[in-house]
N, C-alpha and C positions, 0 to 999 in steps of 0.2 A: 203430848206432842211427839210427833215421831221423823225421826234423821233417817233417809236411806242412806243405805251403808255397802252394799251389793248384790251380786245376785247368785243363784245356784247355778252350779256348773255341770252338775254330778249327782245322782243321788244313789247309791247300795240301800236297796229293797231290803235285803237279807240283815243286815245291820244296823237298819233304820239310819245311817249319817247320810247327812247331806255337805258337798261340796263349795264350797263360798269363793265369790270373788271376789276380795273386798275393797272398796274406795277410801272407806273411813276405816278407823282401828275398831277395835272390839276385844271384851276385855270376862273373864270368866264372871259370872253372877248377874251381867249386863240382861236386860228384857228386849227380846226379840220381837218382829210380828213379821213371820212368812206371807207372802200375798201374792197370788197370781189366779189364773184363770180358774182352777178347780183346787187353788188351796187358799186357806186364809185362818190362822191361827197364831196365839202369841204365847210364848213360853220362855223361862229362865235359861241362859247356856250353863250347863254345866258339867261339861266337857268339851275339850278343844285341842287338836291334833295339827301339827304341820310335819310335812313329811315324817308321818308316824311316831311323832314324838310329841307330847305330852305340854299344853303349853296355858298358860295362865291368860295372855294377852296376846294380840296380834296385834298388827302397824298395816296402813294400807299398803293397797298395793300385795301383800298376802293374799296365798290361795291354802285356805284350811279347810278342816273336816270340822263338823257337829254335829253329834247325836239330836236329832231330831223325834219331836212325841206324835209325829203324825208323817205320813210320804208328803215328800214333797215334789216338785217338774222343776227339769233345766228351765231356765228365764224366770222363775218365781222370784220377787225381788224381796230383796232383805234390810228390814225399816230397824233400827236402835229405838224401844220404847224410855224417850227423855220425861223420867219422872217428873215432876216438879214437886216441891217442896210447898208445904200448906203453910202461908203468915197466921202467925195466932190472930186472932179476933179481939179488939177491943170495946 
């Protein structure tokens, strides 16, 4: 299942981060999935900046930096991938 969470504002080529704007919070180790017109990939954050500072978790309403494993485009929307948890089998 996946929560959109925001979208890119921003992207630095040269440093591969991308810019977020986020509605939901988001939180370092959390599974992403970037999706827009010519991008579409899912990756772990693991790194996260606001105003150049170094930061474990965001709260909505934040606008952060992540290192991103692929470019991404402004208006790419950014979905939280919501694990779920497997019931054992009886």
């Amino acid at each position: 299942m996946e929560v959109e969470i925001g979208k890119v504002t921003h992207y630095y080529n040269h440093l591969s981060v991308a810019v977020l704007e986020l509605v939901e919070g988001l939180k370092l180790g959390d599974k992403i999935h970037i999706f827009g017109h010519a991008t579409d990939f899912t990756q772990r954050v693991t790194s996260m900046e606001v105003e150049h500072h170094t930061v474990l978790w965001v709260k909505p309403g934040d606008n952060m930096a992540i290192k991103v494993v692929q470019p991404v485009h402004v208006h790419d929307i950014v979905y939280r991938v919501v694990e779920e948890e497997m019931e054992p089998t009886t």
